[in-house]
mmCIF file of the N, C-alpha and C atoms, coordinates in Angstrom:
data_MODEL
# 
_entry.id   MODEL 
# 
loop_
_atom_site.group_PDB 
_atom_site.id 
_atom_site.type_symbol 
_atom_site.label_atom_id 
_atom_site.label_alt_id 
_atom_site.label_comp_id 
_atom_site.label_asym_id 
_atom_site.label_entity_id 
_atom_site.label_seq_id 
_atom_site.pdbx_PDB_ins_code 
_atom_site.Cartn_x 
_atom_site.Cartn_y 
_atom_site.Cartn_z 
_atom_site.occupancy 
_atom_site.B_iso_or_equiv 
_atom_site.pdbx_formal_charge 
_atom_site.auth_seq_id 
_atom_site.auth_comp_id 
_atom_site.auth_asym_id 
_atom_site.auth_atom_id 
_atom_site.pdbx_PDB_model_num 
ATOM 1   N N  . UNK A 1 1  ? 19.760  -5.199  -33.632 1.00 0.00 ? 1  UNK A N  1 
ATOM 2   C CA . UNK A 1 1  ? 18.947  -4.968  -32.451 1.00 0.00 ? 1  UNK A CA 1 
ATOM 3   C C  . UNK A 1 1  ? 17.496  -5.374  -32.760 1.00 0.00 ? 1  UNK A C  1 
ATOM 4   N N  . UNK A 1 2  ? 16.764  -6.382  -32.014 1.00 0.00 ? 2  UNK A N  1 
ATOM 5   C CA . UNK A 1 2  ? 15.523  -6.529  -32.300 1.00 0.00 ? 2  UNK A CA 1 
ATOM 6   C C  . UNK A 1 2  ? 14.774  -5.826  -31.711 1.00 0.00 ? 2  UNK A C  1 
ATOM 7   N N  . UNK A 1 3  ? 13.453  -5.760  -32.527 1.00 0.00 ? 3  UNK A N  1 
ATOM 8   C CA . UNK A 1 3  ? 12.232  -4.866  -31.927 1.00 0.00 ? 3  UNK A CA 1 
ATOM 9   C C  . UNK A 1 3  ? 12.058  -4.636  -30.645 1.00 0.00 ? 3  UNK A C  1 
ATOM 10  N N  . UNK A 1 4  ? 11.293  -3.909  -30.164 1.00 0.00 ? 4  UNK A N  1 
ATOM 11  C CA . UNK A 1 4  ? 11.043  -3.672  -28.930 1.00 0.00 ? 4  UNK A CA 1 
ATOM 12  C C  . UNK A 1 4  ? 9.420   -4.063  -28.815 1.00 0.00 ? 4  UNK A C  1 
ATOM 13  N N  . UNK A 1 5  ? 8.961   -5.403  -28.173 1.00 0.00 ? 5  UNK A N  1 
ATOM 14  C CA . UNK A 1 5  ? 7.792   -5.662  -28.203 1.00 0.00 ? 5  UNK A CA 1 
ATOM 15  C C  . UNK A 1 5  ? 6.971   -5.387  -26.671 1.00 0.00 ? 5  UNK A C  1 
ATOM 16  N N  . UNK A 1 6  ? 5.848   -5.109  -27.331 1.00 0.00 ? 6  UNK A N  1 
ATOM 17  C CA . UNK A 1 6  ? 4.654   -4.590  -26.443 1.00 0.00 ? 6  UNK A CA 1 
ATOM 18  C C  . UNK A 1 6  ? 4.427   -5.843  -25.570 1.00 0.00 ? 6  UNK A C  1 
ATOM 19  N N  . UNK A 1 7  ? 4.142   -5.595  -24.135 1.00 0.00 ? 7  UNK A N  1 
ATOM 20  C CA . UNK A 1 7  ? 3.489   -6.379  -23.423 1.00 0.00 ? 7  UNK A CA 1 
ATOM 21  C C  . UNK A 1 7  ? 2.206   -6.554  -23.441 1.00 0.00 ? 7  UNK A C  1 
ATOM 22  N N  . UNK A 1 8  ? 1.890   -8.209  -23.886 1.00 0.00 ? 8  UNK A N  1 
ATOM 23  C CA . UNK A 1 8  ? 0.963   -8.816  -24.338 1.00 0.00 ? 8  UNK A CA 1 
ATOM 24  C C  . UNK A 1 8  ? -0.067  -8.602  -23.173 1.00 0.00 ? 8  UNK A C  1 
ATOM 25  N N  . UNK A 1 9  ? 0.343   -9.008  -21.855 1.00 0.00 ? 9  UNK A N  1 
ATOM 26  C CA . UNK A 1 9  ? -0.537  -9.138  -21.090 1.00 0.00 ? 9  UNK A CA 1 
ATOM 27  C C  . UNK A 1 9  ? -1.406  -7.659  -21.064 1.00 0.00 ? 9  UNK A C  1 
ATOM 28  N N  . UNK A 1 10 ? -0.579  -6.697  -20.993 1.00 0.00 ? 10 UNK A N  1 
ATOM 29  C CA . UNK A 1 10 ? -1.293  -5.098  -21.126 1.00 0.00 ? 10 UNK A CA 1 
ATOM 30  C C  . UNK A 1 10 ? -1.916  -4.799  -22.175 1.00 0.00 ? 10 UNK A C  1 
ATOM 31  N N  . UNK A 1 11 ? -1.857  -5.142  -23.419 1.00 0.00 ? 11 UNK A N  1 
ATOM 32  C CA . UNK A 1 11 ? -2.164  -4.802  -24.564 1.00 0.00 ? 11 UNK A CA 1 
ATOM 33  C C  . UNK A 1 11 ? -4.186  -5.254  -24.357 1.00 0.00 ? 11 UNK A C  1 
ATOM 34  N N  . UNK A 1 12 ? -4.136  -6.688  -23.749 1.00 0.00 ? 12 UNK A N  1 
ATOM 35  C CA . UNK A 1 12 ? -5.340  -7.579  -23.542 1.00 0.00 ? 12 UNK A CA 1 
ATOM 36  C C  . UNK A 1 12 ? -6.125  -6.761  -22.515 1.00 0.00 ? 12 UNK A C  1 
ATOM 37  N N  . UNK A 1 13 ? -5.748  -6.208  -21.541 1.00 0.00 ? 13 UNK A N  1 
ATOM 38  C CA . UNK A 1 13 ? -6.571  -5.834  -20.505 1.00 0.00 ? 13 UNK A CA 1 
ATOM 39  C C  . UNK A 1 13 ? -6.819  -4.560  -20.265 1.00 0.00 ? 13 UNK A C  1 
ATOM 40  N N  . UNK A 1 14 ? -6.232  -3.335  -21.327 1.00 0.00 ? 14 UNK A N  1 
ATOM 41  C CA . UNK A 1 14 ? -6.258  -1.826  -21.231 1.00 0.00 ? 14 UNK A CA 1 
ATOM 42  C C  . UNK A 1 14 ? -6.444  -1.717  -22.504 1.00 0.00 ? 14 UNK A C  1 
ATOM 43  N N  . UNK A 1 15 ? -7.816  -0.339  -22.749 1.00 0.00 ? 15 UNK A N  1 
ATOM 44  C CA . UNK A 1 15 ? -7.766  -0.026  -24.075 1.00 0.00 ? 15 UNK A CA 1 
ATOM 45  C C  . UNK A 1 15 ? -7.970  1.696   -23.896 1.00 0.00 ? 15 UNK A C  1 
ATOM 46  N N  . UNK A 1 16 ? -7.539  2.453   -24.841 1.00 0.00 ? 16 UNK A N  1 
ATOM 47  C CA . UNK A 1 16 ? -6.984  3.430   -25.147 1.00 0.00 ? 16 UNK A CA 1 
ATOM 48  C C  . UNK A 1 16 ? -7.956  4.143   -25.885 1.00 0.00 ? 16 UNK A C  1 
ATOM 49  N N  . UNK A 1 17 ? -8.413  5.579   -24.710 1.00 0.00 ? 17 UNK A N  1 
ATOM 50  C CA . UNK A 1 17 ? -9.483  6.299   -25.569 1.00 0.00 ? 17 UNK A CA 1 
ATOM 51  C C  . UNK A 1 17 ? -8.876  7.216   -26.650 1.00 0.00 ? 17 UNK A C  1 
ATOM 52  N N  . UNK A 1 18 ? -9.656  8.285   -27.017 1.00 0.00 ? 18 UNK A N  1 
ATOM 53  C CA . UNK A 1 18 ? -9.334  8.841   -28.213 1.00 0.00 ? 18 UNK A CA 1 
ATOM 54  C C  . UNK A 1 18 ? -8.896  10.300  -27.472 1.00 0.00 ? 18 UNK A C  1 
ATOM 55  N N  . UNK A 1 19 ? -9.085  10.571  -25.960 1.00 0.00 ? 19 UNK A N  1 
ATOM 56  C CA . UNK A 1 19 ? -8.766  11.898  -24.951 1.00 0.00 ? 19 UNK A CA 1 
ATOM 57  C C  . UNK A 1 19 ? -7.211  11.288  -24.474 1.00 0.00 ? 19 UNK A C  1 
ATOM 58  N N  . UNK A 1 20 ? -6.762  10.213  -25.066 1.00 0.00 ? 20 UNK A N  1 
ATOM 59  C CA . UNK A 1 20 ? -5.758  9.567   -23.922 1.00 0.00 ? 20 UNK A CA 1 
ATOM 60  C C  . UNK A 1 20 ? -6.095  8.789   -22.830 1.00 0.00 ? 20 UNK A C  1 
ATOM 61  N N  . UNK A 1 21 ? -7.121  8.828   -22.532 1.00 0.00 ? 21 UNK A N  1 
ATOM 62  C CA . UNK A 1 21 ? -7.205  8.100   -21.037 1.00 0.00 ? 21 UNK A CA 1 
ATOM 63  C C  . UNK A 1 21 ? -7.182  6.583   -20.972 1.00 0.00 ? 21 UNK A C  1 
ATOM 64  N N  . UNK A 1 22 ? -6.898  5.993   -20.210 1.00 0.00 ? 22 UNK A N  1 
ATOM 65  C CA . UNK A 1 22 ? -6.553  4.729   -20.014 1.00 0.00 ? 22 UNK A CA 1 
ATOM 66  C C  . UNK A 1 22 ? -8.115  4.050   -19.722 1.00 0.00 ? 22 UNK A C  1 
ATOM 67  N N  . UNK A 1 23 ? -8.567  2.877   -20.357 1.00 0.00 ? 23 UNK A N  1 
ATOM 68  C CA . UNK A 1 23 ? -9.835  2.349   -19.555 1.00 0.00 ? 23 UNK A CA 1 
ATOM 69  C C  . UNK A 1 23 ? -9.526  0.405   -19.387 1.00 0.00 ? 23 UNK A C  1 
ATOM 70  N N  . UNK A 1 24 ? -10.214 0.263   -18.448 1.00 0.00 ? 24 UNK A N  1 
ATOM 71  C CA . UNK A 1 24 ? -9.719  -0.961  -17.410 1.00 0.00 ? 24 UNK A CA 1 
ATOM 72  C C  . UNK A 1 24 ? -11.213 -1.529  -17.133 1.00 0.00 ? 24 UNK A C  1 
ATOM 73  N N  . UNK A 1 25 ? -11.445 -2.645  -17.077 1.00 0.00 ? 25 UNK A N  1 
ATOM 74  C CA . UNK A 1 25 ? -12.151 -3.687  -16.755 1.00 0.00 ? 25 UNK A CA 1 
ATOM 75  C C  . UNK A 1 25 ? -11.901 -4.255  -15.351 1.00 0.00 ? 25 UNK A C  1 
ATOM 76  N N  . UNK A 1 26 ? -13.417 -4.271  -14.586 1.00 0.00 ? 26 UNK A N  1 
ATOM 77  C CA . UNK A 1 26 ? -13.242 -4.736  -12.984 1.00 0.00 ? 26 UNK A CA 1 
ATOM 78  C C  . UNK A 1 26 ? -12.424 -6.030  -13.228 1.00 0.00 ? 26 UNK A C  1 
ATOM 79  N N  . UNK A 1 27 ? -12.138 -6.312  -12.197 1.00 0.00 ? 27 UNK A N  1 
ATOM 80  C CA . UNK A 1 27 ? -12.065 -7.662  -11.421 1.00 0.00 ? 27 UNK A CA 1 
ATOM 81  C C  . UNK A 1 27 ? -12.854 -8.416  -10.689 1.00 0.00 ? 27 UNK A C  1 
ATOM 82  N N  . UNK A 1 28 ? -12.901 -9.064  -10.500 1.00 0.00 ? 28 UNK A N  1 
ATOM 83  C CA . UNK A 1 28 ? -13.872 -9.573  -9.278  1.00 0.00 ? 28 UNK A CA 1 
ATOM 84  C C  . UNK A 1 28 ? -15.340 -10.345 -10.517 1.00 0.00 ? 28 UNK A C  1 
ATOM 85  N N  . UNK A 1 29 ? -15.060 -10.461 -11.601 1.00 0.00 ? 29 UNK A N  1 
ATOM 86  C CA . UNK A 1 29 ? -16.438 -10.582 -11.981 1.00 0.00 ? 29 UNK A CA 1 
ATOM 87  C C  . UNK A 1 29 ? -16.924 -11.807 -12.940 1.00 0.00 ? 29 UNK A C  1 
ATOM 88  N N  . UNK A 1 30 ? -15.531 -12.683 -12.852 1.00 0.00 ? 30 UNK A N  1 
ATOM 89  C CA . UNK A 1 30 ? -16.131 -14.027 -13.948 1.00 0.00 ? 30 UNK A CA 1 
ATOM 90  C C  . UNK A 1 30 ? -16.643 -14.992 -13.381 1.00 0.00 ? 30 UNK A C  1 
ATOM 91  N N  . UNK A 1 31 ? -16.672 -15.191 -11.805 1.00 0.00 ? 31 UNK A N  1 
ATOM 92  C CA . UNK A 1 31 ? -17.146 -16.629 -10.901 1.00 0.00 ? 31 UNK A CA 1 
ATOM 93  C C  . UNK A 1 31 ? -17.285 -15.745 -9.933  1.00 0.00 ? 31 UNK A C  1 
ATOM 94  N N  . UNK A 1 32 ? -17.859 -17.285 -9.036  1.00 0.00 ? 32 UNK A N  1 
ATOM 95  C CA . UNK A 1 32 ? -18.449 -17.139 -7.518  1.00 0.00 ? 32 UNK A CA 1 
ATOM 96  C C  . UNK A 1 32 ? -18.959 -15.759 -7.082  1.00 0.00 ? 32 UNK A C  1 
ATOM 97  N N  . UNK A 1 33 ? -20.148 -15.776 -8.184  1.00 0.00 ? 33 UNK A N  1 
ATOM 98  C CA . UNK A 1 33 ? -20.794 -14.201 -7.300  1.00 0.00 ? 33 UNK A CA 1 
ATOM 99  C C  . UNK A 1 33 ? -21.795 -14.962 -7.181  1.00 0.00 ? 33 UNK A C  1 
ATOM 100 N N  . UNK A 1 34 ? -22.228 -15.617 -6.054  1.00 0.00 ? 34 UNK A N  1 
ATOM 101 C CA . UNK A 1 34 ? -22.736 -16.043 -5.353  1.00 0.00 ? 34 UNK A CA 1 
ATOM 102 C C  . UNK A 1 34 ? -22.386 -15.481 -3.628  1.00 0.00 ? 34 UNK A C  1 
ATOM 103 N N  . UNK A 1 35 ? -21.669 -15.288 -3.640  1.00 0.00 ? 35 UNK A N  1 
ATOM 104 C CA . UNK A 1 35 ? -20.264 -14.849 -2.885  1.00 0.00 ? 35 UNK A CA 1 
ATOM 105 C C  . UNK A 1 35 ? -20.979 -13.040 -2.471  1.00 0.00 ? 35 UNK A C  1 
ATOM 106 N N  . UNK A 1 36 ? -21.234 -12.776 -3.668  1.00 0.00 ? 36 UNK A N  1 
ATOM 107 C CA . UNK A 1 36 ? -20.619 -10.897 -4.177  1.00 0.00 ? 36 UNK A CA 1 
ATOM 108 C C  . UNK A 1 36 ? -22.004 -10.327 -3.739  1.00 0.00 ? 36 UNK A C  1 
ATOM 109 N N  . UNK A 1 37 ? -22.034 -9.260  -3.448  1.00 0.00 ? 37 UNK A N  1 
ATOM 110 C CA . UNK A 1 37 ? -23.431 -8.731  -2.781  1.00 0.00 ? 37 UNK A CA 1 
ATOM 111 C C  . UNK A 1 37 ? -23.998 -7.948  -4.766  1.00 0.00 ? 37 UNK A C  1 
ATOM 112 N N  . UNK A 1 38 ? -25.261 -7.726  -4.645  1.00 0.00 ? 38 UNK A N  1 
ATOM 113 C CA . UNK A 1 38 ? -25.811 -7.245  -5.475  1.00 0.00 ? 38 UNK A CA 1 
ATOM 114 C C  . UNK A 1 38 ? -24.990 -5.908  -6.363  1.00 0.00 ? 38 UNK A C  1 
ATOM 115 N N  . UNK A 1 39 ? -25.007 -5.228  -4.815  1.00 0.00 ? 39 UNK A N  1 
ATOM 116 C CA . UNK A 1 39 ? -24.556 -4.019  -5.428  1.00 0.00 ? 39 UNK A CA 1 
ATOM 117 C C  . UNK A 1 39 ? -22.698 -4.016  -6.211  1.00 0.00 ? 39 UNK A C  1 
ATOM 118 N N  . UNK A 1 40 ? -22.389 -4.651  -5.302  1.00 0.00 ? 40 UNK A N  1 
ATOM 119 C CA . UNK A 1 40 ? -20.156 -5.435  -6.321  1.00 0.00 ? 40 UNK A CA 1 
ATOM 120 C C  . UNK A 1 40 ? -20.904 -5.488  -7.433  1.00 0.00 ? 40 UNK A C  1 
ATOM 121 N N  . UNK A 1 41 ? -21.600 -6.861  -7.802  1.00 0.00 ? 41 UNK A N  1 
ATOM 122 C CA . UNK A 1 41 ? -21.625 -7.079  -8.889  1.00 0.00 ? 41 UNK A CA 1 
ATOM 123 C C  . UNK A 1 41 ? -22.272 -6.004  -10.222 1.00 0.00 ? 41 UNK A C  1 
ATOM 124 N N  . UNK A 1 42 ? -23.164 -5.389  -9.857  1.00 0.00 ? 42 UNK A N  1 
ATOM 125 C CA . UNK A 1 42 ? -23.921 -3.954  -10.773 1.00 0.00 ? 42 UNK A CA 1 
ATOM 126 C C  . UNK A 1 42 ? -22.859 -3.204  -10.883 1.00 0.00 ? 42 UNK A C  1 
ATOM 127 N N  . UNK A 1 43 ? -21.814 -2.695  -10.151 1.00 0.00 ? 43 UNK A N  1 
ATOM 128 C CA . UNK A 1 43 ? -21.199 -1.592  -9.918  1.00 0.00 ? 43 UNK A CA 1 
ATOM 129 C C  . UNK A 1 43 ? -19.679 -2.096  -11.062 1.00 0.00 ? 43 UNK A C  1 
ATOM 130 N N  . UNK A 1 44 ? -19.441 -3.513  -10.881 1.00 0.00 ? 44 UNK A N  1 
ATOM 131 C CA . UNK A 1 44 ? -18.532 -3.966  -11.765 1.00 0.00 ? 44 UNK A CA 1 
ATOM 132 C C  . UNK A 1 44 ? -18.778 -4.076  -13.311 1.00 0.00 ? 44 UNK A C  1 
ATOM 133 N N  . UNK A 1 45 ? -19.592 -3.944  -13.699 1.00 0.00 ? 45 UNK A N  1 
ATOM 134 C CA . UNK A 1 45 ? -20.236 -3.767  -15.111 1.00 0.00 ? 45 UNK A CA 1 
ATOM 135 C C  . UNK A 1 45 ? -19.379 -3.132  -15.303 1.00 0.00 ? 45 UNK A C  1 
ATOM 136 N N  . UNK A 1 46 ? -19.395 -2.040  -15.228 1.00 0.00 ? 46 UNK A N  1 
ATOM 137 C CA . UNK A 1 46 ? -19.089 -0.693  -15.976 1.00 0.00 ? 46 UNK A CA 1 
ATOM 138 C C  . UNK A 1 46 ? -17.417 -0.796  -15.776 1.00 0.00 ? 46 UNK A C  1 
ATOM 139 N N  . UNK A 1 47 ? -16.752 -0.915  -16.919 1.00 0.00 ? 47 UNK A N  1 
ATOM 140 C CA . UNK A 1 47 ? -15.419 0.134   -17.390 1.00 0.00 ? 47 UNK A CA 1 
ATOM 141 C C  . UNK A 1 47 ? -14.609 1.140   -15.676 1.00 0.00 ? 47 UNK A C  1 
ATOM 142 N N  . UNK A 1 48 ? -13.886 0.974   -15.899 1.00 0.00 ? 48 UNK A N  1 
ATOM 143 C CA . UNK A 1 48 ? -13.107 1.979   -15.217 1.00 0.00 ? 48 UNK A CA 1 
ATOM 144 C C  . UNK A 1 48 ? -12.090 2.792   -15.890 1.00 0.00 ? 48 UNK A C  1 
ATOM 145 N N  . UNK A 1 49 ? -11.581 4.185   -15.564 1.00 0.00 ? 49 UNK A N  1 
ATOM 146 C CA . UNK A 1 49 ? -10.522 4.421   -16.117 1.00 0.00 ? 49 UNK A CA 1 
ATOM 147 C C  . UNK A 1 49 ? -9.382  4.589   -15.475 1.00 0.00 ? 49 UNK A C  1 
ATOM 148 N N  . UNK A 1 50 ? -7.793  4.151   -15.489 1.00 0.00 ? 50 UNK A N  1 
ATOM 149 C CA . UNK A 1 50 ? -6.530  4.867   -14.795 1.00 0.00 ? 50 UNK A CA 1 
ATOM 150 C C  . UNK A 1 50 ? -6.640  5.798   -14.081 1.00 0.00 ? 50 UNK A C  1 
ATOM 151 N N  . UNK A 1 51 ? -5.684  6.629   -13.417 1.00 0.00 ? 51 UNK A N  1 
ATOM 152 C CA . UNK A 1 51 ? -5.221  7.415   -12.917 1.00 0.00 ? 51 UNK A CA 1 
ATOM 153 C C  . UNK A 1 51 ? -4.240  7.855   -13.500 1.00 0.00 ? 51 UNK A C  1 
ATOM 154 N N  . UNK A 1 52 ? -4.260  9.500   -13.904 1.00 0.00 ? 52 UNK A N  1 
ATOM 155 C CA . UNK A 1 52 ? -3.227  9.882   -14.595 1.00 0.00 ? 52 UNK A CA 1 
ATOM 156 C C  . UNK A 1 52 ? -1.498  9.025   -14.824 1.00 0.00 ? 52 UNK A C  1 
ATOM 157 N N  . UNK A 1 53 ? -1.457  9.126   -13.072 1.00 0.00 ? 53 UNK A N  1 
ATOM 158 C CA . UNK A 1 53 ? 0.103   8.589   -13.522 1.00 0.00 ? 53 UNK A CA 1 
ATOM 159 C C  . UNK A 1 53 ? 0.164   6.913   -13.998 1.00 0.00 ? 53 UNK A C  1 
ATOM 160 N N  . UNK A 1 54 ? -0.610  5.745   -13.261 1.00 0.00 ? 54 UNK A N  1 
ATOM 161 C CA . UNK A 1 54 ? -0.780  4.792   -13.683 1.00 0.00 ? 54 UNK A CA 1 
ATOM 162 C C  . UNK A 1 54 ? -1.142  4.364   -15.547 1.00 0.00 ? 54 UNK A C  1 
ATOM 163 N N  . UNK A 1 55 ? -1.619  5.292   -16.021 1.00 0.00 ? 55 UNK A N  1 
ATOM 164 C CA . UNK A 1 55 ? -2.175  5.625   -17.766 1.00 0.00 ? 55 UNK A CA 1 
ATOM 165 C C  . UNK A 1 55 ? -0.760  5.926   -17.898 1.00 0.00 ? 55 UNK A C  1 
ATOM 166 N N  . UNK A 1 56 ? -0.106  6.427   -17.681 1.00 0.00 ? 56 UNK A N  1 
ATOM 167 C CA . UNK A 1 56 ? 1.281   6.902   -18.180 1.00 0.00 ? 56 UNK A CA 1 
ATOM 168 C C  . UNK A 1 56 ? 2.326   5.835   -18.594 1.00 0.00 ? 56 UNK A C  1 
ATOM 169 N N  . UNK A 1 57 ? 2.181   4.849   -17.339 1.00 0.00 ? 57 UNK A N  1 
ATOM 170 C CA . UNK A 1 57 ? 3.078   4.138   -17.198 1.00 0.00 ? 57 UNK A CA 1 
ATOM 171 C C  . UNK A 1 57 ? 2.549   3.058   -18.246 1.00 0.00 ? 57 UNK A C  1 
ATOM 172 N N  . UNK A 1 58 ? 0.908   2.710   -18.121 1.00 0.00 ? 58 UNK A N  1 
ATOM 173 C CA . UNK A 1 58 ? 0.572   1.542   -19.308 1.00 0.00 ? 58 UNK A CA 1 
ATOM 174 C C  . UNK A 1 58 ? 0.790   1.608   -20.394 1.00 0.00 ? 58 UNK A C  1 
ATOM 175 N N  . UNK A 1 59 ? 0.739   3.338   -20.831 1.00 0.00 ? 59 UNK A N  1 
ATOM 176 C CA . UNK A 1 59 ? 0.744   3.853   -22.071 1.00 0.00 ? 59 UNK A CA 1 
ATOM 177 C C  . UNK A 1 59 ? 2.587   3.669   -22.664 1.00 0.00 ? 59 UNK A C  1 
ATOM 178 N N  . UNK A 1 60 ? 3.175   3.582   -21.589 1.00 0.00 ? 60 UNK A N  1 
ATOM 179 C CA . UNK A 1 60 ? 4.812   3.055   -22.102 1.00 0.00 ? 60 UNK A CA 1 
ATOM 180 C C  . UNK A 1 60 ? 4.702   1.450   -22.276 1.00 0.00 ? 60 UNK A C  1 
ATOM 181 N N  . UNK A 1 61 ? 4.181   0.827   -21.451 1.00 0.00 ? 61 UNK A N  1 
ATOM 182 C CA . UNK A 1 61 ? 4.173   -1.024  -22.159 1.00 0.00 ? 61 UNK A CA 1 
ATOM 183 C C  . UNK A 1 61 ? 3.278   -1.126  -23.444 1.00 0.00 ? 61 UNK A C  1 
ATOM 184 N N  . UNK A 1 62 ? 2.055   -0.217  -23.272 1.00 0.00 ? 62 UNK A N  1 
ATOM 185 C CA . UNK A 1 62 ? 1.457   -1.042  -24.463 1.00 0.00 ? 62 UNK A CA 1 
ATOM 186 C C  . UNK A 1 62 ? 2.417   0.011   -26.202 1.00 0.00 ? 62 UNK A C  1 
ATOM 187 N N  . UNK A 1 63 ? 2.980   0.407   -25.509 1.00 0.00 ? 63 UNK A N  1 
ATOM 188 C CA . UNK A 1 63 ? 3.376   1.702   -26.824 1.00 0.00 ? 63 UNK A CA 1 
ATOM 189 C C  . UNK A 1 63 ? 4.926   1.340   -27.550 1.00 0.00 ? 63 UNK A C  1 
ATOM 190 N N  . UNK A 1 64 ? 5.255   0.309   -27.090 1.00 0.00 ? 64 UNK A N  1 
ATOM 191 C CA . UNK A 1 64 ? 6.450   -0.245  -27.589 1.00 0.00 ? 64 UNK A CA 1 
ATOM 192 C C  . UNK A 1 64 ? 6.966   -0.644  -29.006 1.00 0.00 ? 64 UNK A C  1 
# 
């Protein structure tokens, strides 16, 4: 039986605090903010984290 491997794509785009919580990077933020009003773009800086049950479910792909 071979390994059971982690999904790559999740592994790249979710990282894993030290409370458990899931943290996530906007969208919306590598082009055309030209487009994006001031405030999208300031507000996308910052980190986001999951939602309990959504953290749950990442925490089973990236935990493989």
């Amino acid at each position: 039986m071979p390994k059971m491997k982690s999904k790559r794509g999740a592994v790249k785009r979710f990282k894993f605090t030290a409370s458990g919580k899931v943290k996530k990077w906007n969208q919306n933020t590598s082009h055309l903010s030209h487009n994006k009003t001031h405030k999208m773009i300031r507000h996308n800086r910052k980190a986001r984290y999951l939602n309990p049950v959504m953290g749950k479910k990442m925490t089973a792909l990236v935990s493989k």
